[in-house]
Each structure stands twice: as structure tokens, then as C-alpha cells.
PQR file of N, CA, C, O and H, with PARSE charges and radii, in Angstrom:
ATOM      1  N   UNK A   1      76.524 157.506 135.411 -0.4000 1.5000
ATOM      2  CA  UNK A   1      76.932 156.166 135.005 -0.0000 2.0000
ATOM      3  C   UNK A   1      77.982 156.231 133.902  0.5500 1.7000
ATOM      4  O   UNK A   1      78.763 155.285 133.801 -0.5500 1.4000
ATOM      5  N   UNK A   2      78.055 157.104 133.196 -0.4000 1.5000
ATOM      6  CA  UNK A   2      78.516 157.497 131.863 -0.0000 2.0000
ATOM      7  C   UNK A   2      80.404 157.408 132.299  0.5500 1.7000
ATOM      8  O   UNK A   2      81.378 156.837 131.810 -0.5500 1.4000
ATOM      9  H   UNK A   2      77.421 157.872 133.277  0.4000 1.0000
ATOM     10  N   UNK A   3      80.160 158.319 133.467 -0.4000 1.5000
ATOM     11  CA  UNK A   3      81.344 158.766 133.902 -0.0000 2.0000
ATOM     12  C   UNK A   3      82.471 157.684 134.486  0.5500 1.7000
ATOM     13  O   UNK A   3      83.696 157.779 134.413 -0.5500 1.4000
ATOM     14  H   UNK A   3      79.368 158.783 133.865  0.4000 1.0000
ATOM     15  N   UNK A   4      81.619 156.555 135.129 -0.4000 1.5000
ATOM     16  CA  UNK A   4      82.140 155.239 135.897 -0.0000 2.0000
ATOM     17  C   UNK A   4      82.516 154.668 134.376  0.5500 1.7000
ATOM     18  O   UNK A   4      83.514 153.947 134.373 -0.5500 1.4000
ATOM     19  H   UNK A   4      80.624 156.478 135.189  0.4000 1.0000
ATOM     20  N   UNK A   5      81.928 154.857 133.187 -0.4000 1.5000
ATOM     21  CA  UNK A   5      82.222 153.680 132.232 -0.0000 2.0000
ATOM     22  C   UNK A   5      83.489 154.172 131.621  0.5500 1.7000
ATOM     23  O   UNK A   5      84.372 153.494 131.095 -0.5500 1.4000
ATOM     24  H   UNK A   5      81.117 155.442 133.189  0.4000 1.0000
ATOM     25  N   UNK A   6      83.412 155.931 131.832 -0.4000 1.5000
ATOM     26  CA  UNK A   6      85.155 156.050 131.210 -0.0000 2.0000
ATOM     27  C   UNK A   6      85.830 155.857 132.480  0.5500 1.7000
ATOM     28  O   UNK A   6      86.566 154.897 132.251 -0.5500 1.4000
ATOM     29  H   UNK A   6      82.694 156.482 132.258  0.4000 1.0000
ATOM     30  N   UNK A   7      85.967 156.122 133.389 -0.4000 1.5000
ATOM     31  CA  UNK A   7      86.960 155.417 134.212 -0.0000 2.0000
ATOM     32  C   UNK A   7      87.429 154.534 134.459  0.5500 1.7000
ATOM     33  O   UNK A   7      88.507 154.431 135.046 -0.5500 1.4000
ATOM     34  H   UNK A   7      85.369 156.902 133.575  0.4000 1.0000
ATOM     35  N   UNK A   8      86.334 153.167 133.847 -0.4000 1.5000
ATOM     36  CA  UNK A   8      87.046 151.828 134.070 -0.0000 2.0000
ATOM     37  C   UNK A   8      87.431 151.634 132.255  0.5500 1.7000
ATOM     38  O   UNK A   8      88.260 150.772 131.966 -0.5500 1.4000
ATOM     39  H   UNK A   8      85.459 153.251 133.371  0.4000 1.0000
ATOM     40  N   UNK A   9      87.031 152.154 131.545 -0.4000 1.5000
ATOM     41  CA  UNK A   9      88.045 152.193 130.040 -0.0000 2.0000
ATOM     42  C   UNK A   9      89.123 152.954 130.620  0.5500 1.7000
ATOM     43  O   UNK A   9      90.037 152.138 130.494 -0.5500 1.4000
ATOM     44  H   UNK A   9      86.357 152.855 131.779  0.4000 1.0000
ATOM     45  N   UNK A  10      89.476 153.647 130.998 -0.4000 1.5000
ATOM     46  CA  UNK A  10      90.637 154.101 131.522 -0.0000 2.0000
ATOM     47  C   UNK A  10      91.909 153.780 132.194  0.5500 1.7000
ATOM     48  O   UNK A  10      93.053 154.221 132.091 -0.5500 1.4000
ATOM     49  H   UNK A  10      88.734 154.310 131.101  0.4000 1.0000
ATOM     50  N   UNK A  11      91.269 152.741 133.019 -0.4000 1.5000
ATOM     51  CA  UNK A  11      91.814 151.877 133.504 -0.0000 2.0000
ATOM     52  C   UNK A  11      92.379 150.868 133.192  0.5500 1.7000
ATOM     53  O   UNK A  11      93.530 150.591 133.529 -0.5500 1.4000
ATOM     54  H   UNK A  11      90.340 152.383 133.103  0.4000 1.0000
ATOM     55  N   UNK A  12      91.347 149.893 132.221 -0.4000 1.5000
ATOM     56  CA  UNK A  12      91.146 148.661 131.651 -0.0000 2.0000
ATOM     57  C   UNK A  12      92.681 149.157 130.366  0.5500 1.7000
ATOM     58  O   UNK A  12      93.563 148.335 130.115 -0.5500 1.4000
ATOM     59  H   UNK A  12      90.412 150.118 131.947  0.4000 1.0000
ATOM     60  N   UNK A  13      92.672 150.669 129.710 -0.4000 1.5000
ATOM     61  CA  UNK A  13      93.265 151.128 128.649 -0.0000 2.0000
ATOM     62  C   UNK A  13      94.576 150.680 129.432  0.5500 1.7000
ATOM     63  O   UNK A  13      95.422 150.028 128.820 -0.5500 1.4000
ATOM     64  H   UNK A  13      91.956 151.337 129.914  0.4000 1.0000
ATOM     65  N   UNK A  14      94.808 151.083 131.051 -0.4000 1.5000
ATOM     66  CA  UNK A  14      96.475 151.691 131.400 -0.0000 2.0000
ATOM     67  C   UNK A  14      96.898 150.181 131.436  0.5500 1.7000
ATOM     68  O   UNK A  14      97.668 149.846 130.535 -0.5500 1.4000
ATOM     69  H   UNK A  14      94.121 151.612 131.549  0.4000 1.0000
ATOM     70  N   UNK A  15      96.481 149.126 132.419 -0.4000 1.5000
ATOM     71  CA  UNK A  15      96.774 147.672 132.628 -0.0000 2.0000
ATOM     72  C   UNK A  15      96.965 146.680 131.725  0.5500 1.7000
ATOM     73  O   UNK A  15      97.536 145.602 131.884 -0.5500 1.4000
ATOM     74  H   UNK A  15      95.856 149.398 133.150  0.4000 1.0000
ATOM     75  N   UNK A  16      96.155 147.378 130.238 -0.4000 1.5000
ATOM     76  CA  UNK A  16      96.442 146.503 129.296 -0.0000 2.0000
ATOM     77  C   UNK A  16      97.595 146.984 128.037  0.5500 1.7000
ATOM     78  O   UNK A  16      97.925 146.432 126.988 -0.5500 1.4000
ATOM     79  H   UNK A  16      95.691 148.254 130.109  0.4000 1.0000
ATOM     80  N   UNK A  17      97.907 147.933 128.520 -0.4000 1.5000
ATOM     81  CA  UNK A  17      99.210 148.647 127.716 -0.0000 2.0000
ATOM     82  C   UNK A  17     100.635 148.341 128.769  0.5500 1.7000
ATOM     83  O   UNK A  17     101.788 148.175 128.371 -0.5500 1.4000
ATOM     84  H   UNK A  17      97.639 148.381 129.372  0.4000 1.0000
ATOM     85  N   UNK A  18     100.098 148.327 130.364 -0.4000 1.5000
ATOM     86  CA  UNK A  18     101.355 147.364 130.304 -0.0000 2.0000
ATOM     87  C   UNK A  18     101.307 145.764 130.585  0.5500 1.7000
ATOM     88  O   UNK A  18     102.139 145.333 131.384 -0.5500 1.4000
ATOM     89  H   UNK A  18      99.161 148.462 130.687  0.4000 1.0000
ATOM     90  N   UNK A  19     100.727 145.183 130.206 -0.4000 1.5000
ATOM     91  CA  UNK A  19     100.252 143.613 129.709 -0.0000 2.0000
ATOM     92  C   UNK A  19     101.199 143.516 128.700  0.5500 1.7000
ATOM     93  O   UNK A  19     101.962 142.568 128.516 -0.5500 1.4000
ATOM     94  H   UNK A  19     100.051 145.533 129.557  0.4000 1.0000
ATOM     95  N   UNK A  20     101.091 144.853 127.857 -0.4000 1.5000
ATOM     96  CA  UNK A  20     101.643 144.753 126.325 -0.0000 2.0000
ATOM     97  C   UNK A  20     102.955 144.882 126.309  0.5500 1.7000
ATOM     98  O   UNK A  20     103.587 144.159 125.540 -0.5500 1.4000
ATOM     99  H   UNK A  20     100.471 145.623 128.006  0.4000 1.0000
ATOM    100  N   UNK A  21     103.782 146.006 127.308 -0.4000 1.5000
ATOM    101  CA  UNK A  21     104.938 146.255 127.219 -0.0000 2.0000
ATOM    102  C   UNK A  21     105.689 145.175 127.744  0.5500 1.7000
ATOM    103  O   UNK A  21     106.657 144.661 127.184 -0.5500 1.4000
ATOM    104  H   UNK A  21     103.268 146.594 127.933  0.4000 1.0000
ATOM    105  N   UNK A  22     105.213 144.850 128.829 -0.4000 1.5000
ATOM    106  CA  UNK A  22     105.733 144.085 130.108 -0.0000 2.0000
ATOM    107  C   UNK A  22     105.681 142.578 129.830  0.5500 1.7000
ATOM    108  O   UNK A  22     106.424 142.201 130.737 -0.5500 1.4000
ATOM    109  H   UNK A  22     104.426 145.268 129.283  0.4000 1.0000
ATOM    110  N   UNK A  23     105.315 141.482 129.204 -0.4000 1.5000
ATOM    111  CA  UNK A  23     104.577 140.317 129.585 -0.0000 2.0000
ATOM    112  C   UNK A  23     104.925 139.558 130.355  0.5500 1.7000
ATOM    113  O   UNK A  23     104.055 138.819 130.816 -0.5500 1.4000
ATOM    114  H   UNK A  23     104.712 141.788 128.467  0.4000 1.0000
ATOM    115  N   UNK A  24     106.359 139.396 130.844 -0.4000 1.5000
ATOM    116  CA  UNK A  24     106.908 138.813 131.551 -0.0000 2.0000
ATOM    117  C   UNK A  24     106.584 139.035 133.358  0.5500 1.7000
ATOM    118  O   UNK A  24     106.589 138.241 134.298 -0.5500 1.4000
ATOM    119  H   UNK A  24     107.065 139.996 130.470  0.4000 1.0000
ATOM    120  N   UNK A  25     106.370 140.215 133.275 -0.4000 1.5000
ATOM    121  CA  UNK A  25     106.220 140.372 135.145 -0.0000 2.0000
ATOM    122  C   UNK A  25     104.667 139.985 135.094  0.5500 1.7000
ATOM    123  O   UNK A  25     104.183 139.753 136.201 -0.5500 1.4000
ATOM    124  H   UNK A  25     106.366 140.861 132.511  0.4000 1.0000
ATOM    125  N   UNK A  26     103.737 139.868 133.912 -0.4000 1.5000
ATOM    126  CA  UNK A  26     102.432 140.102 134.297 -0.0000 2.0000
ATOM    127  C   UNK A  26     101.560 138.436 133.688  0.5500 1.7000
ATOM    128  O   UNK A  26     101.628 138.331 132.464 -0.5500 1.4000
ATOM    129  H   UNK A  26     104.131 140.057 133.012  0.4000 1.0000
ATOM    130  N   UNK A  27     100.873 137.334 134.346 -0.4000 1.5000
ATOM    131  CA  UNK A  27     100.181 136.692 133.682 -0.0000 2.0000
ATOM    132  C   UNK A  27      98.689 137.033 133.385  0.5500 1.7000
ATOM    133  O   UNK A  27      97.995 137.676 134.173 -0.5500 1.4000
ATOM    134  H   UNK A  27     100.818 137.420 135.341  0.4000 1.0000
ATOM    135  N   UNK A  28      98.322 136.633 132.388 -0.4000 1.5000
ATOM    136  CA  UNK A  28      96.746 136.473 131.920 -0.0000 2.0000
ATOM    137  C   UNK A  28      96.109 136.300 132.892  0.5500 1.7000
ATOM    138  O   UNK A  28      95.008 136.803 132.670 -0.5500 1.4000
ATOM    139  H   UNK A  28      98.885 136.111 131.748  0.4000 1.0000
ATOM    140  N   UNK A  29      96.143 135.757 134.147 -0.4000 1.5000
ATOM    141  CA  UNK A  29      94.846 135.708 135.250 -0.0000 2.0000
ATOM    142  C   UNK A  29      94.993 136.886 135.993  0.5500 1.7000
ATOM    143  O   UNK A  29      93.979 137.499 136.327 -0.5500 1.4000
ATOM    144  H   UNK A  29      97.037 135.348 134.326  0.4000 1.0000
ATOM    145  N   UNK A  30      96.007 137.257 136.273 -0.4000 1.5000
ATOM    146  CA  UNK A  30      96.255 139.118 136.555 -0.0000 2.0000
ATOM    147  C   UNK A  30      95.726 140.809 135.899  0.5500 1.7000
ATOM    148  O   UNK A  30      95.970 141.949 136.294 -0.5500 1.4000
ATOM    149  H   UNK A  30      96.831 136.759 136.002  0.4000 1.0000
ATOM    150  N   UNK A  31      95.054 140.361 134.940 -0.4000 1.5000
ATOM    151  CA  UNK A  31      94.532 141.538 134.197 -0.0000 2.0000
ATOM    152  C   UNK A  31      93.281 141.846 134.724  0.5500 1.7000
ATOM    153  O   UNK A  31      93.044 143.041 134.904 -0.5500 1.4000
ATOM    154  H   UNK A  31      94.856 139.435 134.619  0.4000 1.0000
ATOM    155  N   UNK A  32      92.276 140.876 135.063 -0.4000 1.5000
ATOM    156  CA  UNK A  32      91.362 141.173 135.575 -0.0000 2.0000
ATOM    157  C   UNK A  32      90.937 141.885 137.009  0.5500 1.7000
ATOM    158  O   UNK A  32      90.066 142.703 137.306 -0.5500 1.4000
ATOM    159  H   UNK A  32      92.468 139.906 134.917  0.4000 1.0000
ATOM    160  N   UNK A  33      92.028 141.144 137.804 -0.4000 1.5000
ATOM    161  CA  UNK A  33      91.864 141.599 139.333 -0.0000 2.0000
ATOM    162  C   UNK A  33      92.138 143.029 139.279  0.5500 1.7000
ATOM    163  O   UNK A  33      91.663 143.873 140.039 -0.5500 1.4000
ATOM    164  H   UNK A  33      92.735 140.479 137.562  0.4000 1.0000
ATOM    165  N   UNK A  34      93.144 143.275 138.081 -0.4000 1.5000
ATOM    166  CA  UNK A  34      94.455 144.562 138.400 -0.0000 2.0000
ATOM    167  C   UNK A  34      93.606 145.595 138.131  0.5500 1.7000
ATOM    168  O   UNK A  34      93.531 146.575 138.872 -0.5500 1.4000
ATOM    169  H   UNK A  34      93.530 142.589 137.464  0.4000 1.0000
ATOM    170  N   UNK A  35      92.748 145.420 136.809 -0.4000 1.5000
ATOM    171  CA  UNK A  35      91.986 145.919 136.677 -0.0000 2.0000
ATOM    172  C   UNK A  35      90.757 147.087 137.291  0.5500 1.7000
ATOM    173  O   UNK A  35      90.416 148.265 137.186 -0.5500 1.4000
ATOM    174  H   UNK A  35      92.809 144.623 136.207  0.4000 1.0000
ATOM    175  N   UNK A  36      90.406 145.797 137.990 -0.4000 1.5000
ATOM    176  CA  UNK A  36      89.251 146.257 139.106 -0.0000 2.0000
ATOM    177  C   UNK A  36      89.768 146.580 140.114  0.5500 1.7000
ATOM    178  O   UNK A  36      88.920 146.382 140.984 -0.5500 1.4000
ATOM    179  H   UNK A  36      90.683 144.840 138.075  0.4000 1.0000
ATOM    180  N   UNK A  37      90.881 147.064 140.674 -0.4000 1.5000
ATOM    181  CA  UNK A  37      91.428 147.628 141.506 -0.0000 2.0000
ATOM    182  C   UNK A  37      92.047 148.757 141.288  0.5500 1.7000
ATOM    183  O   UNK A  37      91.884 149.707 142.053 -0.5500 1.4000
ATOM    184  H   UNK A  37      91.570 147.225 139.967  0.4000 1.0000
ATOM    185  N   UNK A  38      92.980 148.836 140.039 -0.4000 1.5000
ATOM    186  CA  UNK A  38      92.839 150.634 139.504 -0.0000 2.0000
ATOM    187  C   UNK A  38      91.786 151.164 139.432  0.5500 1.7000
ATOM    188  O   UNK A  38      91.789 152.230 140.047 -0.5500 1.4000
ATOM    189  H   UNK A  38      93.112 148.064 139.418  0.4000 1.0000
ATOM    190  N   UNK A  39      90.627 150.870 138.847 -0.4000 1.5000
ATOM    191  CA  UNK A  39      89.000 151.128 138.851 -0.0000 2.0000
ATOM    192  C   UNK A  39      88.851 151.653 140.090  0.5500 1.7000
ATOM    193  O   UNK A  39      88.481 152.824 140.175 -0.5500 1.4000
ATOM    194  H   UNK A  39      90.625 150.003 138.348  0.4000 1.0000
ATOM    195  N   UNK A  40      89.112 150.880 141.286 -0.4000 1.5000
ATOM    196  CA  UNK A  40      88.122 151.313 142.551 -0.0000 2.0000
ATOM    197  C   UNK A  40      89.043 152.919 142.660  0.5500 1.7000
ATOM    198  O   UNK A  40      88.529 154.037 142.670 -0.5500 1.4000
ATOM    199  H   UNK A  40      89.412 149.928 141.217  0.4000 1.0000
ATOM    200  N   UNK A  41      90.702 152.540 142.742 -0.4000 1.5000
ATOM    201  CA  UNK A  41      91.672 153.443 143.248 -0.0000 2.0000
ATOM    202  C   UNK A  41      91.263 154.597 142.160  0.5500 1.7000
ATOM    203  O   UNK A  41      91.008 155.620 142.794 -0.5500 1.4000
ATOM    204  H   UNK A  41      91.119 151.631 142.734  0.4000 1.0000
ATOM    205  N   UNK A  42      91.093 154.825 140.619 -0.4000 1.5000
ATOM    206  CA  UNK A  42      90.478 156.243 140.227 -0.0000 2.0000
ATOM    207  C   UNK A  42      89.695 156.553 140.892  0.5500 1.7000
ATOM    208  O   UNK A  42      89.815 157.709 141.298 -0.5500 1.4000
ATOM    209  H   UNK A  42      91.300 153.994 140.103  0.4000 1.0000
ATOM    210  N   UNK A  43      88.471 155.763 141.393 -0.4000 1.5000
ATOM    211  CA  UNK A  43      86.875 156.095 141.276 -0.0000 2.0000
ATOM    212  C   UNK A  43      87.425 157.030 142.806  0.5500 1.7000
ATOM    213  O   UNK A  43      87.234 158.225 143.035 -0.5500 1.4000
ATOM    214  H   UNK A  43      88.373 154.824 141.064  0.4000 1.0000
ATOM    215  N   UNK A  44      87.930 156.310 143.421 -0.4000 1.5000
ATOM    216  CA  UNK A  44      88.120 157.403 144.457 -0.0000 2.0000
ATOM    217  C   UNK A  44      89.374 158.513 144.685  0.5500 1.7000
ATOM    218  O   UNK A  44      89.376 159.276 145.651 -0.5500 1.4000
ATOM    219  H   UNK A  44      88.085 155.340 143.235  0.4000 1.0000
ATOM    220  N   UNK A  45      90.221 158.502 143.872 -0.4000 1.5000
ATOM    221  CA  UNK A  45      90.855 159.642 143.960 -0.0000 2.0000
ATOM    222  C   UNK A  45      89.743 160.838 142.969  0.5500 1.7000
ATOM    223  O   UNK A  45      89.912 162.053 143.080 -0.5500 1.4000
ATOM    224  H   UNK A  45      90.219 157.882 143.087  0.4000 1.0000
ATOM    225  N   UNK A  46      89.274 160.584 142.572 -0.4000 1.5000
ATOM    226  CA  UNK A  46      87.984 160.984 141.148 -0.0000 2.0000
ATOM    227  C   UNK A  46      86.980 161.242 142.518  0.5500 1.7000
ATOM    228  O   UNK A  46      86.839 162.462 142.597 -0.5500 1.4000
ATOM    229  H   UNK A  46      89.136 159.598 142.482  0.4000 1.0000
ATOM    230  N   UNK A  47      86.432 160.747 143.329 -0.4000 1.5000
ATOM    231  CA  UNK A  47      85.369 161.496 144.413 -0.0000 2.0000
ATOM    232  C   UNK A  47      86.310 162.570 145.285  0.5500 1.7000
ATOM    233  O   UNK A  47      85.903 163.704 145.537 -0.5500 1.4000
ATOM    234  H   UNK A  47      86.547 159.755 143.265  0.4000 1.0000
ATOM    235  N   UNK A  48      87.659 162.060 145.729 -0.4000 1.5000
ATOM    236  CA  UNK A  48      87.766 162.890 146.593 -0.0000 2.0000
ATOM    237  C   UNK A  48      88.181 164.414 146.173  0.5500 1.7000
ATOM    238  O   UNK A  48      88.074 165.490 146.761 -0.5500 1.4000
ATOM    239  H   UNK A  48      87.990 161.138 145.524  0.4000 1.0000
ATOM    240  N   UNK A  49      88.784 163.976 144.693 -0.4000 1.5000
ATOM    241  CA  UNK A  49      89.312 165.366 144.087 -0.0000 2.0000
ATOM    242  C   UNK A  49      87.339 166.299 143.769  0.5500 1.7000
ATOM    243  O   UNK A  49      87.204 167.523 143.755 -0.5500 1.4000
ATOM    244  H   UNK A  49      88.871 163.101 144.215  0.4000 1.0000
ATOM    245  N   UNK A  50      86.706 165.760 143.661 -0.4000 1.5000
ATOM    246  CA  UNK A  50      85.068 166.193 143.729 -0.0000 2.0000
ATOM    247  C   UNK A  50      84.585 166.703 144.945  0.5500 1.7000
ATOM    248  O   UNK A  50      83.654 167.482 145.145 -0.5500 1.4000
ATOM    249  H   UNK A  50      86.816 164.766 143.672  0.4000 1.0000
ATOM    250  N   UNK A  51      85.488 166.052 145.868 -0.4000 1.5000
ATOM    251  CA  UNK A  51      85.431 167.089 147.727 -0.0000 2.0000
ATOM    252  C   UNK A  51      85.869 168.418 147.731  0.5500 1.7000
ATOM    253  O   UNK A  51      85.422 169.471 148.187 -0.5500 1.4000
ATOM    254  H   UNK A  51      86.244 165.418 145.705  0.4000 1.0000
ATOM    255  N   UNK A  52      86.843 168.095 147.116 -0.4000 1.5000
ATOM    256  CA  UNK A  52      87.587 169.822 147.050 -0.0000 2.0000
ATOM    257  C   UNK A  52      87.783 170.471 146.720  0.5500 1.7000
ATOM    258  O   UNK A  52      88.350 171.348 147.371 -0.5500 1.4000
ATOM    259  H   UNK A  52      87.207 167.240 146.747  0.4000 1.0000
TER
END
């Protein structure tokens, strides 16, 4: 479980640094979705690199 909670700080860290750089391409109702979708996309490059 430990491991899922740094991956989505990880995540949550990359989307909201470019929130910060960017603000213009990105609105406030967009952080959340973007979020949870880098999340899923580590969690599984993170299992499959665990395949091999």
C-alpha cells in the first residue's frame, strides 16, 4: 500500500509543477482527472517493469 501512496505523490508532485509552470494551457478542474490518470499510467508501467 505504502508503495501506491508514493506513486500517486509522485504523480500528484509532476501535474502540479506543471499547473505551476504552465497555467494557461491547464484549468483548476483538470488537475484532478490528470492526476488520476498519470497514477493509473505509473502504476502500470511500475507492474510491468516488475514482469521483467
Amino acid at each position: 500500500m505504502g508503495e501506491f501512496i508514493r506513486l500517486f505523490i509522485i504523480a500528484a508532485g509532476i501535474i502540479l509543477l506543471f499547473y505551476y509552470f504552465d497555467r494557461d494551457k491547464m484549468s483548476k478542474k483538470e488537475i484532478i482527472p490528470s492526476i488520476l490518470v498519470l497514477f493509473v499510467l505509473i502504476v502500470l508501467v511500475n507492474y510491468i517493469k516488475d514482469l521483467l
